[in-house]
C-alpha positions as CSV (number, residue, x, y, z in Angstrom):
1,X,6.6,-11.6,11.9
2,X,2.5,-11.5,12.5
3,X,1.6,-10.5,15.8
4,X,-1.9,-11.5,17.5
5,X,-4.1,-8.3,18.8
6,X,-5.9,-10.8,21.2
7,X,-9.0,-8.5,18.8
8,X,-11.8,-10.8,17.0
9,X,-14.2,-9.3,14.8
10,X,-17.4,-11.1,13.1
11,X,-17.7,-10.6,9.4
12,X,-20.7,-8.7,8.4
13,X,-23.3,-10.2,5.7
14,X,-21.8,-8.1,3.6
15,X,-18.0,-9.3,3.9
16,X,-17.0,-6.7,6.1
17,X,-14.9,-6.2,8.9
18,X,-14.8,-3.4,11.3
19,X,-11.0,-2.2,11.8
20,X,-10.7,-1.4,15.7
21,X,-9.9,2.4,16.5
22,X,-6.3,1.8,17.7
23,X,-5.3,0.0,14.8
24,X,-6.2,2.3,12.5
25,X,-4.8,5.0,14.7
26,X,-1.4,3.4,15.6
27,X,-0.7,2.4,11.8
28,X,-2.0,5.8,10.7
29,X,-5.5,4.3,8.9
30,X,-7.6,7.0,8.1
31,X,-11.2,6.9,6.7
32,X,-11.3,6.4,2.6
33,X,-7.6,5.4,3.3
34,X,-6.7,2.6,0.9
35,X,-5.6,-0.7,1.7
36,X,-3.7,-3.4,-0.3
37,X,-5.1,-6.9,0.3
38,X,-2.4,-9.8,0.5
39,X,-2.6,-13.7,1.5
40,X,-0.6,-15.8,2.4
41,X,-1.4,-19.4,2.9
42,X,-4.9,-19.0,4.8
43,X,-4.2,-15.9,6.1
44,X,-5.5,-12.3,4.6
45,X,-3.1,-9.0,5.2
46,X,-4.2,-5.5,4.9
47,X,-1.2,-3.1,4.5
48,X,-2.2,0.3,3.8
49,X,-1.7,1.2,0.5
50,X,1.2,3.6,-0.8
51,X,1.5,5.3,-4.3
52,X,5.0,4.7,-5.3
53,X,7.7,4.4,-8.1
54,X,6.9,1.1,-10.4
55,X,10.7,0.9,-10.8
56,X,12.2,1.2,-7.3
57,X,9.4,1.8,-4.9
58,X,9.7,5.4,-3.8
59,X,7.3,7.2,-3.0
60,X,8.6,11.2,-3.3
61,X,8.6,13.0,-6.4
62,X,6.1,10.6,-8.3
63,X,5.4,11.3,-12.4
64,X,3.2,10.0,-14.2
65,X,4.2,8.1,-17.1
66,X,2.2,6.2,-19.5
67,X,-0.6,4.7,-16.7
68,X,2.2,4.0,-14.4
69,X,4.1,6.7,-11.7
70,X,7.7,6.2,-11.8
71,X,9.9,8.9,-9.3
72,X,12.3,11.3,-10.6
73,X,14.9,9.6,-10.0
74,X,13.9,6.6,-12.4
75,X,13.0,9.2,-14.7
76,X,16.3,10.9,-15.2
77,X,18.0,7.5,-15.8
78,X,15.8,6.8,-17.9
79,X,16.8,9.8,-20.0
80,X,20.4,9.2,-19.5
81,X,19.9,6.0,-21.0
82,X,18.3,7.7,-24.4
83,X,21.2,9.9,-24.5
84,X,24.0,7.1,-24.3
């Protein structure tokens, strides 16, 4: 569910938009944090952006494994699956 801040921001000449303080501080946005960049319809999302497994989406214990991470996890099935 999207929830209106009641916050407007102008965008710059360059594109940009400045991310109010408490935003960034209540979703845990910190500087050179990156974000992921969604739409939907006419609307734009920003989700901050979290490394994780390409199999199953975790995000502890990452490997990487041939340009992609995949979690331990994933990896050991994937090596049972060799073995049987």
């Amino acid at each position: 569910m999207i929830k209106s801040t009641g916050i407007i921001r102008k965008v710059d000449e360059l594109g940009r938009i400045v991310l109010p303080m408490e935003l960034r501080n209540k979703l845990g946005i910190s500087e050179k944090d990156p974000l992921e960049i969604y739409v939907s319809g006419s609307s734009i999302i920003l989700k901050k952006y979290n490394l994780n497994c390409v199999l199953c989406g975790n995000t502890k214990n990452l490997i990487k494994f041939e340009d992609n991470l995949i979690c331990a996890d994933c990896k050991e099935k994937i090596e049972n699956l060799k073995t049987n």
